[in-house]
N, C-alpha and C positions, 0 to 999 in steps of 0.2 A: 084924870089919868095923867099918870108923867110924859114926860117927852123918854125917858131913861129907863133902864132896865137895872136895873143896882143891884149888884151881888154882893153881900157882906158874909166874910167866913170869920169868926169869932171874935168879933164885933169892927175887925178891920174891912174897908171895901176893897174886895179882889176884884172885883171888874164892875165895868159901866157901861151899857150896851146904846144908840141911841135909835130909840123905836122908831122912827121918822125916816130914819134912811129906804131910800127906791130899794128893791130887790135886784141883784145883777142877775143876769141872766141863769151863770152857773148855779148862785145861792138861791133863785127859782127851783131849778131841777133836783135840785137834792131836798131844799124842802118837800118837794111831791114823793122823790123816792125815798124820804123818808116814812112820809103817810100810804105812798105802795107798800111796804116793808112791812109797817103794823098793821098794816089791813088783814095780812096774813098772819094777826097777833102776836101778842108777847108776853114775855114774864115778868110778871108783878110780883112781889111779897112773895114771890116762892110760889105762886100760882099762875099755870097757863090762861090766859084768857084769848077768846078766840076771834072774838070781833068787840077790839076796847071802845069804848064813849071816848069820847074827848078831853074830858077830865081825865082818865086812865092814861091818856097817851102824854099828856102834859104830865104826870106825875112817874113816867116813863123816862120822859125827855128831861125831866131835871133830875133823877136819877144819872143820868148818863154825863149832866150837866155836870153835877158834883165829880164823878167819875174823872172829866177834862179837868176840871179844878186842880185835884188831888194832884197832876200830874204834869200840869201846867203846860196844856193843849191849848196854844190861843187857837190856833183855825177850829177844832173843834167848841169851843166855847163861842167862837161869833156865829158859828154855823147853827148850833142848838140854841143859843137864843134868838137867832133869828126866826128858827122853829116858833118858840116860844111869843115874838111880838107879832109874828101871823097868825099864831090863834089862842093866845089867850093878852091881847090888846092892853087888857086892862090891870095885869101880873105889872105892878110896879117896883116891887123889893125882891127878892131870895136871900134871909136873914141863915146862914146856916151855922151852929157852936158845934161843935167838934171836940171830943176828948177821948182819949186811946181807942177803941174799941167802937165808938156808938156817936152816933152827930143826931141833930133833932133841927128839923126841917122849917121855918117860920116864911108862909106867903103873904105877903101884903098886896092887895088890889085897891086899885085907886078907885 
């Protein structure tokens, strides 16, 4: 497992997260109300789901992730990977290519 969370958007790295950092207190409480939020589910692929697994929620939150990307949200992007290094540890890349219309997703786990 890395120490880093690396986000590459067509083939350049847009950010570098580092998983080791303590949780501050606020980036505590919004991780939780983040997982209060989808407890109460979400939408995936165009489908309600109403109590997501884990996987779901991570495939949720990098969703959302690319979202800040696109639009060049750094507090949202440290906030959702830190989502991201509390519960999926071992998520070491987010490789994403992009072209007009369609991007196509690549996870690496260490």
């Amino acid at each position: 497992m890395a120490e880093q969370l690396a986000i590459y958007r067509n083939g350049v790295l847009a950010h570098e997260f580092d998983k080791r950092a303590a949780l501050e207190r606020m980036q505590f409480a919004y991780v939780q109300r983040m997982d209060a939020d989808m407890d109460r589910g979400i939408r995936l692929n165009g489908e309600q789901i109403r109590s997501p697994a884990q996987a779901q929620r991570n495939q949720f939150v990098i969703g959302q992730l690319l979202d800040a990307l696109g639009i060049n949200d750094s507090r949202s992007i440290v906030m959702l990977c830190r989502y991201l290094a509390q519960h999926a540890p071992d998520l070491d890349v987010i490789r994403v290519e992009e072209d007009e219309d369609n991007y196509h997703v690549d996870l690496v786990y260490g």
